[in-house]
C-alpha positions in Angstrom: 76.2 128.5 51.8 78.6 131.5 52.8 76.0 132.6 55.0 75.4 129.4 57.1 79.1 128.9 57.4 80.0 132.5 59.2 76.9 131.4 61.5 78.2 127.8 62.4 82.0 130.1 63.1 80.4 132.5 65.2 78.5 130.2 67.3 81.5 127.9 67.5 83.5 131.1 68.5 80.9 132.0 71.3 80.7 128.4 72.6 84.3 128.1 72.4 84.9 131.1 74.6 82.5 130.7 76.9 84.1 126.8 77.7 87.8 128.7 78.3 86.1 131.2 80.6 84.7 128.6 82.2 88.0 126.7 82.1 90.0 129.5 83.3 87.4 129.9 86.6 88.0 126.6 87.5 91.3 126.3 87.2 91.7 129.5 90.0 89.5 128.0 92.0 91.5 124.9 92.3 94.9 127.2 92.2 93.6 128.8 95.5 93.1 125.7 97.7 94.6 126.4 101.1 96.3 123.8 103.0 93.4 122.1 104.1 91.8 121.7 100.5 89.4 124.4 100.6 89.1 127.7 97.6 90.1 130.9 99.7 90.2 134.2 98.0 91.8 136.7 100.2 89.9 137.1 103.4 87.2 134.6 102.4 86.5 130.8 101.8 83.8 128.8 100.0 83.1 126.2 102.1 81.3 123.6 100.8 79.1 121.6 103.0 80.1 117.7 101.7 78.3 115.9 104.8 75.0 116.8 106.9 75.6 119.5 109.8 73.4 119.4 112.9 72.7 123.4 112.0 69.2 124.1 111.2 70.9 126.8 109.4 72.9 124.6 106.7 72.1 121.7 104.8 73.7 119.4 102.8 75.4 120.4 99.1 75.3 124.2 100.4 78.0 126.8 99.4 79.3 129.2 102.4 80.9 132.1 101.8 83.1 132.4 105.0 84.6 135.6 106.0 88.1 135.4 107.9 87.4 137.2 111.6 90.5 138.1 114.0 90.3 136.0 117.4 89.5 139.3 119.0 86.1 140.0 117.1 84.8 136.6 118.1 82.7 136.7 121.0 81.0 133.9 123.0 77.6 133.1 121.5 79.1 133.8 118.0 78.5 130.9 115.1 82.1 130.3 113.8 83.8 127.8 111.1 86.8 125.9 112.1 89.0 123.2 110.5 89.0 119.6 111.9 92.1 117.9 111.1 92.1 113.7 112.2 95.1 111.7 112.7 95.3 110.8 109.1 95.5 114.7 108.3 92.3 114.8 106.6 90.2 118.4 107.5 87.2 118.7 107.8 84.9 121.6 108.4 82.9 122.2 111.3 80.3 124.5 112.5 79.5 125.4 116.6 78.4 128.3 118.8 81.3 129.8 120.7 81.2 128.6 124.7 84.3 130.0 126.1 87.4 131.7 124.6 90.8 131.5 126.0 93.0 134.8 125.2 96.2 133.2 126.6 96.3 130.6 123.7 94.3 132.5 121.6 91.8 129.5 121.2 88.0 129.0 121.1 85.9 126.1 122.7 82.2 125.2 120.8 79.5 124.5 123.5 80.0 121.0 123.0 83.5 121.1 124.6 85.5 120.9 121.1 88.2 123.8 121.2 90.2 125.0 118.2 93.9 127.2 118.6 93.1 130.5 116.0 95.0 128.9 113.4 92.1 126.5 112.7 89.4 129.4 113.1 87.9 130.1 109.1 85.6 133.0 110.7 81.8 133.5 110.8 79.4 132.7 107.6 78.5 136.1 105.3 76.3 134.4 102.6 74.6 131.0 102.0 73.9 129.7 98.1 71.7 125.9 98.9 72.7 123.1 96.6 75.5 125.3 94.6 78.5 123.2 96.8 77.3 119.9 95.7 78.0 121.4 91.9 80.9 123.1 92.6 82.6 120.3 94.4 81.6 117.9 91.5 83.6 120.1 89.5 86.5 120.8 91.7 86.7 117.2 92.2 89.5 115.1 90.1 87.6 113.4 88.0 84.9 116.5 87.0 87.8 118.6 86.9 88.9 115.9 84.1 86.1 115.2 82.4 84.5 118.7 82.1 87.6 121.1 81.2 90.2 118.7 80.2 88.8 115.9 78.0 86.7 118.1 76.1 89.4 120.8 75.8 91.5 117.8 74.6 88.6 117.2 71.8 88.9 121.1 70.9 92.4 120.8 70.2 92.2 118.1 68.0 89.3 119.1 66.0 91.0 122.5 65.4 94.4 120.7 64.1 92.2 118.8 61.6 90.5 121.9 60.6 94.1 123.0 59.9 94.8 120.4 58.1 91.7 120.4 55.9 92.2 123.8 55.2 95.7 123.5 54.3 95.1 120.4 51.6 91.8 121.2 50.1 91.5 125.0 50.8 93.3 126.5 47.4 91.2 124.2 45.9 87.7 125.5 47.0 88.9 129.0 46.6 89.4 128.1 42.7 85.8 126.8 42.3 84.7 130.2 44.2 86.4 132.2 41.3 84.9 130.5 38.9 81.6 131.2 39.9 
């Protein structure tokens, strides 16, 4: 009986760390949202593509790692990530081929005659993970944000203070019958 009880703790201790790693994660990833709601660390962004792209390149659900380049590294030709901000202030990302740059306002213009001052230039693409943005943004959202860490870290809590409990009214009790024995 001793034995099977330091198995169920251990496994309960593994399962309960790996859910506040996990916890922890996600909560930097949502600490690190820049002002137009995407995760930046440093000099790079994971974009995540929430809408199809007309790049043959990028799909749907993919995860872009996004590394921040200088307006004077870009080059016409080059494939560069911008923000998109509409009238109601909601960005958006979006993806073009460099057609002309203009050094005096430091801005860039896509072949398709959209232009975009540097302050809305993310940079060019490093590395591409398909279908791993549709997971992450499930979990960065509100509601999986709620429902994955918080809810269940809610049910943790609670089973741990009736543990306590237990343990404090029926505890010296089981430790008698173990002497006895």
């Amino acid at each position: 009986m001793k034995t099977l009880k330091t198995i169920k703790n251990i496994l309960m201790g593994i399962l309960g760390t790996c859910f506040y790693i996990f916890a922890l994660v996600m909560t930097i990833l949502l600490l690190n949202f820049n002002k137009f709601g995407v995760t930046e660390f440093g000099d790079k962004s994971l974009i995540i593509l929430e809408q199809e792209v007309s790049n043959e390149n990028y799909k749907k659900g993919d995860l872009i790692i996004v590394q921040k380049t200088r307006y004077d590294m870009i080059n016409k030709g080059d494939e560069i990530f911008t923000y998109s901000v509409n009238s109601k202030g909601v960005a958006t990302v979006e993806i073009g081929k460099v057609g002309e740059k203009y050094d005096k306002e430091k801005a860039v213009a896509f072949e398709n005659g959209a232009s975009f001052s540097e302050e809305f230039i993310i940079g060019k693409a490093t590395k591409t993970y398909n279908d791993y943005g549709s997971i992450l943004s499930i979990i960065e959202s509100k509601w999986g944000f709620l429902f994955i860490v918080l809810v269940p870290g809610f049910i943790i809590f609670l089973y741990e203070i009736y543990a306590l409990i237990i343990e404090i009214k029926y505890g010296e009790d089981e430790e008698k019958e173990d002497s006895k024995k």
